[in-house]
ROSE-803312 format. One record per residue (C-alpha): x, y, z. Coordinates in nm, 2 decimals, always signed. Layout:
N
+--------+--------+--------+
!     px !     py !     pz !
+--------+--------+--------+
!      X !      Y !      Z !
...
+--------+--------+--------+
# end
This chain:
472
+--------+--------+--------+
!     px !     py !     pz !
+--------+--------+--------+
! +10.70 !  -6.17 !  +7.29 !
! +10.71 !  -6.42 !  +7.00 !
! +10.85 !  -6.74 !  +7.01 !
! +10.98 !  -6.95 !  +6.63 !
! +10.98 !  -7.28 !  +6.64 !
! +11.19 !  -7.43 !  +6.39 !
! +11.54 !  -7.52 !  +6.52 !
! +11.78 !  -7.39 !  +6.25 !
! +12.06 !  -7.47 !  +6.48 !
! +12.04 !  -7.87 !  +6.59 !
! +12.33 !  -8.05 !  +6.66 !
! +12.57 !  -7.69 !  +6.65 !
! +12.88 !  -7.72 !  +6.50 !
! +13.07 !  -7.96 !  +6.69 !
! +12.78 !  -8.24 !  +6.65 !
! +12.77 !  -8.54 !  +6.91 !
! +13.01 !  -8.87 !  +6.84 !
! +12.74 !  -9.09 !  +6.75 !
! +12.99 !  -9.39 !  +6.86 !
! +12.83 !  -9.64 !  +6.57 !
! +12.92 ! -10.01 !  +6.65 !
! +13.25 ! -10.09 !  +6.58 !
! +13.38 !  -9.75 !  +6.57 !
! +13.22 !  -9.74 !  +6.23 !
! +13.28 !  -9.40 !  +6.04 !
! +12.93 !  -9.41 !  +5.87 !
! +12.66 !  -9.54 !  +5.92 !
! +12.42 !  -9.64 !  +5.62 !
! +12.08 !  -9.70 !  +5.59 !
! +11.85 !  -9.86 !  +5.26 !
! +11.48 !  -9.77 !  +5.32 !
! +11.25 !  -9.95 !  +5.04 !
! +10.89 !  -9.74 !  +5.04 !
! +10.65 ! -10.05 !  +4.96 !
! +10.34 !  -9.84 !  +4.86 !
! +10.24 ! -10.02 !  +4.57 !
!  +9.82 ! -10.07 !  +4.66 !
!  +9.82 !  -9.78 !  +4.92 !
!  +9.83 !  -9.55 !  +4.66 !
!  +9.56 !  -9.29 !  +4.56 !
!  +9.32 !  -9.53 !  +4.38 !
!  +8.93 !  -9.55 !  +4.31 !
!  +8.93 !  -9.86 !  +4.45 !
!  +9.06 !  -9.79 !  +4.79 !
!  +8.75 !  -9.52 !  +4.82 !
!  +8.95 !  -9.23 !  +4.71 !
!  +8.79 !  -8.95 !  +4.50 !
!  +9.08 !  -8.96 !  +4.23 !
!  +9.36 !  -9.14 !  +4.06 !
!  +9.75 !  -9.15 !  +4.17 !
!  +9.94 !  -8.83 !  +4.07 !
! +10.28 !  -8.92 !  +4.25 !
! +10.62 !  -9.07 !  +4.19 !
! +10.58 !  -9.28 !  +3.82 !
! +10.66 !  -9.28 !  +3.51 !
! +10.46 !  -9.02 !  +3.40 !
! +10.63 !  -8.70 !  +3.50 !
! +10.37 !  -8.44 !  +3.60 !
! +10.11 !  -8.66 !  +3.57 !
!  +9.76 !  -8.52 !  +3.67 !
!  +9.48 !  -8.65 !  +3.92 !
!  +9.20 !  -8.79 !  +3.74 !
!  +8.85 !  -8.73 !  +3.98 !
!  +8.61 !  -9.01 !  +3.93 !
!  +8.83 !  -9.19 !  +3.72 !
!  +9.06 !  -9.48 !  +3.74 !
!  +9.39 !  -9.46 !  +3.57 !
!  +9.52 !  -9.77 !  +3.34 !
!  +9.86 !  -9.63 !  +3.31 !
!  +9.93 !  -9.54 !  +3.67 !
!  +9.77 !  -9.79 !  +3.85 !
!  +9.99 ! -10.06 !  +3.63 !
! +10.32 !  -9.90 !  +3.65 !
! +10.23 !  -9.90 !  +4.07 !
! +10.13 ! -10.28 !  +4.00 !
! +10.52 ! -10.31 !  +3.87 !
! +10.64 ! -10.26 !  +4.20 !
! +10.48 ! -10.49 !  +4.30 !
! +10.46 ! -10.76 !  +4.07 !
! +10.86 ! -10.75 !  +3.95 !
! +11.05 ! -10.43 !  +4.12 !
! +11.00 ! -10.58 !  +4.47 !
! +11.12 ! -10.87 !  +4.33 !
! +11.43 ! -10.76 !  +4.23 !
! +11.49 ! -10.56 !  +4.50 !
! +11.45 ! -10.85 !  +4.74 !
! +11.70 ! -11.04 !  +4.57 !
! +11.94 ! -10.78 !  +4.52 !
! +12.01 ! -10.76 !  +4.91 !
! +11.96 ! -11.07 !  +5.05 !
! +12.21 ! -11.16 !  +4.81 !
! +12.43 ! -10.94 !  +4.96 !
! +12.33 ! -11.01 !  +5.32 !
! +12.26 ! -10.62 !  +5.35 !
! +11.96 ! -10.50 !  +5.61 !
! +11.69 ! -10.32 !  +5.51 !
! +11.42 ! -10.09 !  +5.67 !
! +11.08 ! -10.11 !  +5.46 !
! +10.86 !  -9.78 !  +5.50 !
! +10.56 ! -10.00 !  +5.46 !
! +10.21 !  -9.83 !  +5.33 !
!  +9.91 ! -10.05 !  +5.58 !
!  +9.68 ! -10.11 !  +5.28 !
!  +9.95 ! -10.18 !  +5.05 !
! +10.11 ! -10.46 !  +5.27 !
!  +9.75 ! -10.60 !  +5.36 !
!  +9.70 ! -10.63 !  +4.96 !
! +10.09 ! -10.78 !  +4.93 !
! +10.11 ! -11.08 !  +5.18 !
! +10.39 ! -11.26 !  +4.95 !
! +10.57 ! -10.94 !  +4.98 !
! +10.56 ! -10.91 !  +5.35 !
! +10.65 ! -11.28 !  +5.41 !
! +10.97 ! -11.18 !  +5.17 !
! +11.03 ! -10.90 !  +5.41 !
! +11.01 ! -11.10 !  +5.72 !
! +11.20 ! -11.40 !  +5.60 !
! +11.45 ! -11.16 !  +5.51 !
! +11.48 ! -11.00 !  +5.87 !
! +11.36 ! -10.67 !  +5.73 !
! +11.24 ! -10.42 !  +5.94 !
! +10.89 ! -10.28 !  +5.89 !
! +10.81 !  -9.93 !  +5.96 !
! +10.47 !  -9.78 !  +5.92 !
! +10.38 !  -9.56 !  +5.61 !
! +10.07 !  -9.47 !  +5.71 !
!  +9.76 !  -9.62 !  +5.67 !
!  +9.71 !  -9.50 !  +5.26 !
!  +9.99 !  -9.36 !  +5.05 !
!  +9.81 !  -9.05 !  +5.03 !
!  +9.78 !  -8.66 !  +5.10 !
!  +9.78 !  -8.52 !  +5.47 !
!  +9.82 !  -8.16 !  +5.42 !
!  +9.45 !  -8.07 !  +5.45 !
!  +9.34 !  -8.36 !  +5.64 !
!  +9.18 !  -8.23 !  +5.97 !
!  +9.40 !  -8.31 !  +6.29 !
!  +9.14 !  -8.62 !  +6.42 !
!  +9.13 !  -8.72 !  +6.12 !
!  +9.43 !  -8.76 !  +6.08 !
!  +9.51 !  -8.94 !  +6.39 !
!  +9.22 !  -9.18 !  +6.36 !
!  +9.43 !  -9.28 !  +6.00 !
!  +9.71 !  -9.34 !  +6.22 !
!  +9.50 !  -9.56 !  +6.45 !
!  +9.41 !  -9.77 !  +6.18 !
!  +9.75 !  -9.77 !  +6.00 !
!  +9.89 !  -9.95 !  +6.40 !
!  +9.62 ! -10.17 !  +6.40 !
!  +9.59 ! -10.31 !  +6.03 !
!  +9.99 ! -10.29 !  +6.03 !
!  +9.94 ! -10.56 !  +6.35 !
!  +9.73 ! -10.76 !  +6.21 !
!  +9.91 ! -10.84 !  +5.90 !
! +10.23 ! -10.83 !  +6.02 !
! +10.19 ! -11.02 !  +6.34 !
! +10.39 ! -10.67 !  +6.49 !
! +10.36 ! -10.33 !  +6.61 !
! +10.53 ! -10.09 !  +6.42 !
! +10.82 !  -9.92 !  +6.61 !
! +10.90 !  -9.69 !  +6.33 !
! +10.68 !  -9.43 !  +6.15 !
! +10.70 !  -9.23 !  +5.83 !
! +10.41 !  -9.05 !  +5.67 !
! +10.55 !  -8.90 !  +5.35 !
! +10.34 !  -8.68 !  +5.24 !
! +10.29 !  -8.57 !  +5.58 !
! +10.10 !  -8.23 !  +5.76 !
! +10.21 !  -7.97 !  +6.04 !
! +10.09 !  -8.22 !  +6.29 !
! +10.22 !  -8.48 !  +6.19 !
! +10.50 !  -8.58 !  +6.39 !
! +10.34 !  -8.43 !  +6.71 !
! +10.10 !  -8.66 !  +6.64 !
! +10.34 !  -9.00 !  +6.65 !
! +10.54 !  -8.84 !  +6.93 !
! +10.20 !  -8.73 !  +7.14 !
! +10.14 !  -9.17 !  +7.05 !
! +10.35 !  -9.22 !  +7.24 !
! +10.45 !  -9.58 !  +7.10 !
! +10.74 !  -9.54 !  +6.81 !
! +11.08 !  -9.56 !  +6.86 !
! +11.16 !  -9.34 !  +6.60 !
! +11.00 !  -9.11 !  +6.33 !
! +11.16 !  -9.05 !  +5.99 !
! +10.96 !  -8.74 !  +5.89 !
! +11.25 !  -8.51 !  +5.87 !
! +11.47 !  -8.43 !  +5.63 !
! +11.69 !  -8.17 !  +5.86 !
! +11.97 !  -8.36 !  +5.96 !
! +12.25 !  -8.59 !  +5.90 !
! +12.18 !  -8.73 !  +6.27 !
! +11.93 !  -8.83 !  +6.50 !
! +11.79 !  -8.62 !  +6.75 !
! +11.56 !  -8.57 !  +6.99 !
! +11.25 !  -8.34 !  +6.98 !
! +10.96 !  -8.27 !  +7.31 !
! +10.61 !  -8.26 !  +7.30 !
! +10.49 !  -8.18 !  +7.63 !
! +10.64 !  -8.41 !  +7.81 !
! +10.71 !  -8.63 !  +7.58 !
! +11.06 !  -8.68 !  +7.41 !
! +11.07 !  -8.82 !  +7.06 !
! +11.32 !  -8.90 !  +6.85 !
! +11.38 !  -8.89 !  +6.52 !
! +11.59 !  -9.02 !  +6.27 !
! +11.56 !  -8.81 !  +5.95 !
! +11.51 !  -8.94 !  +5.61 !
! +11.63 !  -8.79 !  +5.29 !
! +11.46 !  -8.66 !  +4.97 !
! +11.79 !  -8.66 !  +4.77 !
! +11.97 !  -8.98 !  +4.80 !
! +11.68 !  -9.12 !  +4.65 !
! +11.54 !  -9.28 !  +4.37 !
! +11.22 !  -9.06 !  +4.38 !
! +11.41 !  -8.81 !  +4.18 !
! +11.39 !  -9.01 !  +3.88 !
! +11.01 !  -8.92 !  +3.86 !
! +11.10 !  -8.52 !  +3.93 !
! +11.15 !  -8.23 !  +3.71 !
! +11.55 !  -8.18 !  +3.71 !
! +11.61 !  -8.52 !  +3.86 !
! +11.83 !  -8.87 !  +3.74 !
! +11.77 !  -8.93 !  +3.41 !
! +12.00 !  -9.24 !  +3.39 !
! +12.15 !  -9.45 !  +3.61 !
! +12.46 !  -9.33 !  +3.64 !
! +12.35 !  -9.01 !  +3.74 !
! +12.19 !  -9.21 !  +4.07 !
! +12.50 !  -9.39 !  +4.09 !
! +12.74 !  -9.09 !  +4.09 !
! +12.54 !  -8.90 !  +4.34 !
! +12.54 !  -9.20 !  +4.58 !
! +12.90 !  -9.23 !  +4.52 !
! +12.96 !  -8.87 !  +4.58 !
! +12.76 !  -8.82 !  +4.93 !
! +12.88 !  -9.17 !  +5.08 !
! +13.24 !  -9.04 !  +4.95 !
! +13.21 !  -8.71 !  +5.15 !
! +12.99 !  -8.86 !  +5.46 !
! +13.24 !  -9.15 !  +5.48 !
! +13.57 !  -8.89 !  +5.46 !
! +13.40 !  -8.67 !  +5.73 !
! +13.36 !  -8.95 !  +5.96 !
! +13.75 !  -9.08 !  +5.94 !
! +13.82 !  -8.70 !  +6.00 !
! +13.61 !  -8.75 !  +6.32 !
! +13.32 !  -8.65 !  +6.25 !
! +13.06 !  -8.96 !  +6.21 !
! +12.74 !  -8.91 !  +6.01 !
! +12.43 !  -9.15 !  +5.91 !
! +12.38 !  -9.16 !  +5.50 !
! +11.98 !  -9.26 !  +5.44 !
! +11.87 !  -9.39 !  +5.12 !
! +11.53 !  -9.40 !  +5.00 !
! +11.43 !  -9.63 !  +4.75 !
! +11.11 !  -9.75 !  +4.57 !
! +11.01 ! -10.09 !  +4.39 !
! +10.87 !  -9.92 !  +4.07 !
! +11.10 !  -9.68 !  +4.05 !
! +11.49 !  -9.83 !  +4.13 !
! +11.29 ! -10.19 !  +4.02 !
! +11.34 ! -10.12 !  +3.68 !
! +11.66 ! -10.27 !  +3.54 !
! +11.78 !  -9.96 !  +3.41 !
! +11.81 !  -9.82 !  +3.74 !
! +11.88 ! -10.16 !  +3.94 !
! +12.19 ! -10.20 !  +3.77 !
! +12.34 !  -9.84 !  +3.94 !
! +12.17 !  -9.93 !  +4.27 !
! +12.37 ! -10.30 !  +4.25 !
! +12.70 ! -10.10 !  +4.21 !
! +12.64 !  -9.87 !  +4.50 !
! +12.59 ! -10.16 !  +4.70 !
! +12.88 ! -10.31 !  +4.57 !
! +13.05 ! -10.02 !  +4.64 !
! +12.98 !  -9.99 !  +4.98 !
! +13.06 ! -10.36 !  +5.09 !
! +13.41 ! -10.24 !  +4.97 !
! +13.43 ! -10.04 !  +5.29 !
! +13.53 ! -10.19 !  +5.61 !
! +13.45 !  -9.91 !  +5.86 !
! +13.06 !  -9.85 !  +5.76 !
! +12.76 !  -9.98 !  +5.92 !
! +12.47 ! -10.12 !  +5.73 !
! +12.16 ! -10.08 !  +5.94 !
! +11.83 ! -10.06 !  +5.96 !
! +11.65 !  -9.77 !  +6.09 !
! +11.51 !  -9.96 !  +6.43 !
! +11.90 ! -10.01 !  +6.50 !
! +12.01 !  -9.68 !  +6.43 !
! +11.74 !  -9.54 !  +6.65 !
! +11.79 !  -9.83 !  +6.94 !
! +12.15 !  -9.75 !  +6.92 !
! +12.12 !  -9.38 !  +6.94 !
! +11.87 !  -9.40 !  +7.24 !
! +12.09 !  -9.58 !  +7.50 !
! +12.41 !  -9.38 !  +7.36 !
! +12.26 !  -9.07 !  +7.41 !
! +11.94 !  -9.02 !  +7.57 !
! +11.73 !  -8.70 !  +7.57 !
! +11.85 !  -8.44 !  +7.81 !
! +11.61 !  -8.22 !  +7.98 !
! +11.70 !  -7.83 !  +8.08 !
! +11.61 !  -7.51 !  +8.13 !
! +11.63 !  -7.34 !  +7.78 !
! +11.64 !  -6.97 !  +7.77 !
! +11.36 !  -6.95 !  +7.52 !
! +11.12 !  -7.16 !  +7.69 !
! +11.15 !  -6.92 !  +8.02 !
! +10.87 !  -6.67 !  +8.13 !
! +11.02 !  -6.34 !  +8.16 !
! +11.07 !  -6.28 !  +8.54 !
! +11.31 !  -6.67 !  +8.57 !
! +11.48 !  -6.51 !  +8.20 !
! +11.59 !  -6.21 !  +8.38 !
! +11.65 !  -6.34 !  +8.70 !
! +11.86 !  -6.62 !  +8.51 !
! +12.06 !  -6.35 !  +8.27 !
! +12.02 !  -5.99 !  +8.39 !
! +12.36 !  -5.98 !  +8.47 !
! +12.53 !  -6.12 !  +8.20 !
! +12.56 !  -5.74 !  +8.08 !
! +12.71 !  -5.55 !  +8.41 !
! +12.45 !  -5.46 !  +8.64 !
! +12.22 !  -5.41 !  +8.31 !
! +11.88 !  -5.63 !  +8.32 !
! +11.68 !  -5.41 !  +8.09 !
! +11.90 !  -5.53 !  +7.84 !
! +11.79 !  -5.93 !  +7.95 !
! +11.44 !  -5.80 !  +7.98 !
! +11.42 !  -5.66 !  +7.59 !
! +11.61 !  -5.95 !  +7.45 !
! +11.32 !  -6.18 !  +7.60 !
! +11.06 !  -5.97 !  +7.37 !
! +11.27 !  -6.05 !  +7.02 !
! +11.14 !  -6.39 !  +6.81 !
! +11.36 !  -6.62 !  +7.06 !
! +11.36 !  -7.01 !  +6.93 !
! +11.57 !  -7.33 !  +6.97 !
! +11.88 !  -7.15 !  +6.81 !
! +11.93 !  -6.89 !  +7.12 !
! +11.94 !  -7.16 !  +7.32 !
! +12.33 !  -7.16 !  +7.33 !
! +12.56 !  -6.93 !  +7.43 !
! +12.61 !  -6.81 !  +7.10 !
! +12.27 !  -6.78 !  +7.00 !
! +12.14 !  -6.58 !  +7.32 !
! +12.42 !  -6.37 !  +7.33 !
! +12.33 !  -6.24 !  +6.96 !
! +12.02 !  -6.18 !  +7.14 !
! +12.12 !  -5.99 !  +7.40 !
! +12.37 !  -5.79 !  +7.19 !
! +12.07 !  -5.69 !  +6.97 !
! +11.94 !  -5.50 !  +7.21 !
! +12.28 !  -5.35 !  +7.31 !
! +12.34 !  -5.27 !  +6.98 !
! +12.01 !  -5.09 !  +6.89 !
! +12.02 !  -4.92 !  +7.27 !
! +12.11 !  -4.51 !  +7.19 !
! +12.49 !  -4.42 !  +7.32 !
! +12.40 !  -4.27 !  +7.70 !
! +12.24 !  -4.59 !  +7.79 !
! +12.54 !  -4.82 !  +7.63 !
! +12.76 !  -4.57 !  +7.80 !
! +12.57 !  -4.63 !  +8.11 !
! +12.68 !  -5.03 !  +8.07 !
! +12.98 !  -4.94 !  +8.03 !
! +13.02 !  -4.69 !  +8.33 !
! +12.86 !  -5.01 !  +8.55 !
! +13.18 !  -5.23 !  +8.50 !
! +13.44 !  -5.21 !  +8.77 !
! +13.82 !  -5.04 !  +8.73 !
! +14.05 !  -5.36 !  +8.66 !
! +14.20 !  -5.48 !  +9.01 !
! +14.06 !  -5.11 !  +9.18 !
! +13.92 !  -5.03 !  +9.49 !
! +13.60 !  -5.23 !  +9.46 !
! +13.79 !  -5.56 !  +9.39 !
! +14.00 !  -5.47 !  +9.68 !
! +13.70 !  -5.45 !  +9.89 !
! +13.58 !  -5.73 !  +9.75 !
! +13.25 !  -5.58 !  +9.65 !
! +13.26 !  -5.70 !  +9.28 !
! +12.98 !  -5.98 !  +9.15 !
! +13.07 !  -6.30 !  +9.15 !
! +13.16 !  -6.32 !  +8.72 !
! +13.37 !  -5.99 !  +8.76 !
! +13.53 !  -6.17 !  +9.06 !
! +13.64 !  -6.43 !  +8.90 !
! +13.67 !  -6.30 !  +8.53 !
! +13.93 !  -6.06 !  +8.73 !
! +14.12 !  -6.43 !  +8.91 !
! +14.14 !  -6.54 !  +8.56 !
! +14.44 !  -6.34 !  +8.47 !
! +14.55 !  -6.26 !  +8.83 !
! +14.49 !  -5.93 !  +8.89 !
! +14.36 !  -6.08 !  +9.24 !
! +14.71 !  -6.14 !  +9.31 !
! +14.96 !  -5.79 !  +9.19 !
! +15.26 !  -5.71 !  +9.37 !
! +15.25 !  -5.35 !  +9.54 !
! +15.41 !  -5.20 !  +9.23 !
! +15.15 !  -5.38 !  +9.00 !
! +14.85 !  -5.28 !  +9.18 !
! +15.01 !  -4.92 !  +9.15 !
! +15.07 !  -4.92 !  +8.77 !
! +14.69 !  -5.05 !  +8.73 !
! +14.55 !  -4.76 !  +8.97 !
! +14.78 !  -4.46 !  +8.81 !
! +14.63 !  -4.64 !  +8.43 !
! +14.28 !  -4.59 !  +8.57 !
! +14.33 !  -4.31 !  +8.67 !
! +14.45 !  -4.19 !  +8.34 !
! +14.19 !  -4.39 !  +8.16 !
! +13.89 !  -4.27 !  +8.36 !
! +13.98 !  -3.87 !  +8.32 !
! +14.03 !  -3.95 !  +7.91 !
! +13.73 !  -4.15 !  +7.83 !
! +13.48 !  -4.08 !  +8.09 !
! +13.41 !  -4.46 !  +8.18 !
! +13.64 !  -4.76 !  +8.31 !
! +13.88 !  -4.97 !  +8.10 !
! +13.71 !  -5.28 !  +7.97 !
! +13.83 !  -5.59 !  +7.87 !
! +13.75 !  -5.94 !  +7.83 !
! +14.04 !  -6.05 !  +8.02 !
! +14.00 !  -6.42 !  +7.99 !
! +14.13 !  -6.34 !  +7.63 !
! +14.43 !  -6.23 !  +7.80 !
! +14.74 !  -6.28 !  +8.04 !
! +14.82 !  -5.99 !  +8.31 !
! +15.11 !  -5.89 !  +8.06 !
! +14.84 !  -5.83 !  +7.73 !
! +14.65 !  -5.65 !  +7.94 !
! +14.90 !  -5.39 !  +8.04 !
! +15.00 !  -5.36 !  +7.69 !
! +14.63 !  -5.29 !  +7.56 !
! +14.60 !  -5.04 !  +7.82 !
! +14.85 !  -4.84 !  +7.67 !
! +14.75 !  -4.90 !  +7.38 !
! +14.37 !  -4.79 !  +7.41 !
! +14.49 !  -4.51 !  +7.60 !
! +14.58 !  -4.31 !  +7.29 !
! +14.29 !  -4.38 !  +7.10 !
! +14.04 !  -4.08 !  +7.04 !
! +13.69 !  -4.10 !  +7.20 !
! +13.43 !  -4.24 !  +6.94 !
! +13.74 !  -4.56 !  +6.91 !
! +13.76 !  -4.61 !  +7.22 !
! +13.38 !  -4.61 !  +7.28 !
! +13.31 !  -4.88 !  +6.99 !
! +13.61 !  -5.08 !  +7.18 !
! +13.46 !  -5.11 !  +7.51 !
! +13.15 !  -5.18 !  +7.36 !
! +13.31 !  -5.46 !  +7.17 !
! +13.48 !  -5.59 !  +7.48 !
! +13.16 !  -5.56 !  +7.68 !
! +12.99 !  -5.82 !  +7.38 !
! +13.27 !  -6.03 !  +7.42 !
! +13.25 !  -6.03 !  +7.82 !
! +12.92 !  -6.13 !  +7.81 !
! +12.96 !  -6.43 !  +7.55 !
! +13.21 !  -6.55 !  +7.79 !
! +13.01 !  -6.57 !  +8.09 !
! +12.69 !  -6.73 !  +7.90 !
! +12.93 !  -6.98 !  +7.78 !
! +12.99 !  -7.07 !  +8.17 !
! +12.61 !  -7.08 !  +8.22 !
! +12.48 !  -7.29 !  +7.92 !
! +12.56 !  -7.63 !  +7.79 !
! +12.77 !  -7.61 !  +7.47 !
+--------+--------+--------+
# end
């Protein structure tokens, strides 16, 4: 038995109403990454010089050396981008979530006091705008200690948001297993919030985006002007915003950094956006903290029993039957690489029909021979299980007049002899009238047709009835 798991399935395809204040359509949320004296420096004790996110595309670590260059395009940030950025929404009254670097905002208090004055929220970047990747798991949580406590102490406030970055495997079990954020941004696999478990604990996350961001004008096949940036934030708020009228509301996340979208070259497309937006009266401008506050009382984490978290004896017990009078067919699909995704109907029964499938003909014709004769002498005896019971109520053949019951009985009759197994059908698909008429039908199909039908209806009986057992 192996277990995967990354959930490649989320929200499904019908995702939650996320019911955003006002009956907003989208909401959207500015993060600025404040970084600037976090970053990988000699003087903050670190063994080489900032590689990351400047001016200098594909710029190399320098061990045992500072760097001029970098460490004065990160002082930009700082010294003007901030600045700019500052002023650019507070002008505009627009909220804004800073993913703030520990160190950084320790070495930046006129910057913080900016933030603050401004009603900004201030999430925790970590305690160094550094590397995780290789860092060893205490480590790693001891820098997370320290990022709470020095965050605290110049801010006045715990953080009740958390985003690493450049982040490891453990990282968000980590935050979760802290037990003390509200939220944690290190995702990038959804347009929504949602929840994730650790243990026993539930935490949620509100994912953060690597595209509708400004980081991409210091990547390889990224913006090269601003009106590159412009048009792609124009064309995802466009589609997110069109989606949402249609019923279908989504959070939009853009990540933005003071060295970077500081410059004037690129704060000019950045003031447009924001322009742009205003425009719209049916879009919330948030910050993080109130996307995540919101999306905690409207919908809370839900706790069940999902079919790939189950030992193998409550798995079986739970869907054995799904498949007529089958369990082995339950008890292999428990041994295949089960994750978050075959915890829906959908998604379990392509488990279960795996095994089906790959099963050799005289044991899927033994399936097929366990099924019941539609409204025959075991439904009259009432001696069917409980989902043949009332699959059969569903198109009342529980209820047949005399000459009904007799038409059904001569067309088993006929069936049986032909094909060597009972007619099978998913009759919640159907009426009592279609199923009359696929009887005939079937009947004059040859054997090897006829077999991959039943087999086919046999799937499709057993996606109904997991559909009654799990939530959609």
């Amino acid at each position: 038995m192996t277990r995967y798991p990354r959930d490649l399935r989320g929200h499904g395809p019908t995702p939650p109403d996320p019911k955003w204040p006002g009956g907003a359509s989208l909401a959207v949320q500015f993060v600025v990454n404040y970084e600037e004296g976090g970053e990988n420096c000699l003087l903050h004790g670190d063994a080489a010089s900032e590689a990351f996110l400047s001016e200098i595309v594909g710029a190399a670590a320098w061990p045992g050396q500072r760097h001029w260059n970098m460490e004065t395009i990160y002082d930009y940030g700082a010294r003007a981008g901030f600045w700019r950025l500052y002023r650019m929404f507070t002008e505009r009254g627009m909220p804004v979530s800073v993913y703030g670097v520990a160190s950084a905002l320790a070495r930046c208090p006129e910057q913080v006091a900016a933030m603050q004055d401004a009603g900004w929220e201030i999430a925790s970047h970590g305690l160094k705008w550094i590397e995780y990747k290789d860092f060893p798991e205490a480590g790693e949580r001891a820098h997370m200690e320290e990022a709470k406590r020095l965050h605290q102490a110049v801010t006045g406030a715990a953080p009740r948001g958390w985003y690493t970055g450049r982040c490891s495997m453990q990282t968000v079990r980590l935050a979760a297993e802290d037990g003390s954020f509200a939220y944690v941004a290190d995702s990038y696999a959804d347009e929504l919030p949602f929840w994730m478990s650790f243990g026993d604990r539930h935490q949620l996350i509100v994912p953060y985006t690597l595209d509708a961001n400004d980081m991409r004008f210091a990547t390889p096949q990224g913006f090269n002007s601003g009106d590159q940036f412009f048009a792609y934030l124009k064309d995802s708020f466009d589609v997110l915003l069109a989606e949402g009228r249609a019923g279908a509301p989504k959070m939009m996340s853009v990540g933005l950094h003071c060295r970077l979208v500081g410059r004037p070259g690129r704060a000019a497309a950045l003031a447009r956006f924001l322009d742009y937006v205003a425009q719209h009266d049916d879009v919330w401008v948030a910050r993080r903290i109130d996307i995540a506050d919101h999306w905690a009382a409207t919908h809370p984490p839900v706790v069940w029993e999902r079919p790939s978290q189950m030992d193998r004896a409550r798995f079986v017990d739970r869907f054995g039957g799904v498949f007529e009078h089958s369990p082995w067919i339950a008890e292999g699909a428990h041994g295949l690489e089960l994750g978050p995704a075959h915890d829906c109907a959908v998604g379990l029964h392509n488990a279960l029909a795996r095994v089906f499938r790959m099963a050799d003909a005289d044991r899927r014709l033994a399936v097929l021979r366990a099924h019941p004769d539609l409204a025959g002498k075991l439904a009259q005896a009432r001696r069917l299980t409980p989902e043949s019971t009332a699959e059969q109520a569903s198109a009342g053949l529980d209820a047949l007049t005399d000459a009904e019951r007799a038409r059904f009985e001569d067309l088993n009759a006929r069936y049986t002899a032909r094909f060597g197994f009972p007619f099978i059908i998913a009759v919640r698909d159907h009426d009592k009238a279609s199923i009359l008429a696929a009887f005939e039908r079937r009947l004059e199909n040859d054997a090897d047709q006829e077999f991959a039908e039943a087999c086919r209806q046999v799937e499709r009986i057993a996606l109904h009835r997991l559909k009654e057992m799990l939530p959609q």
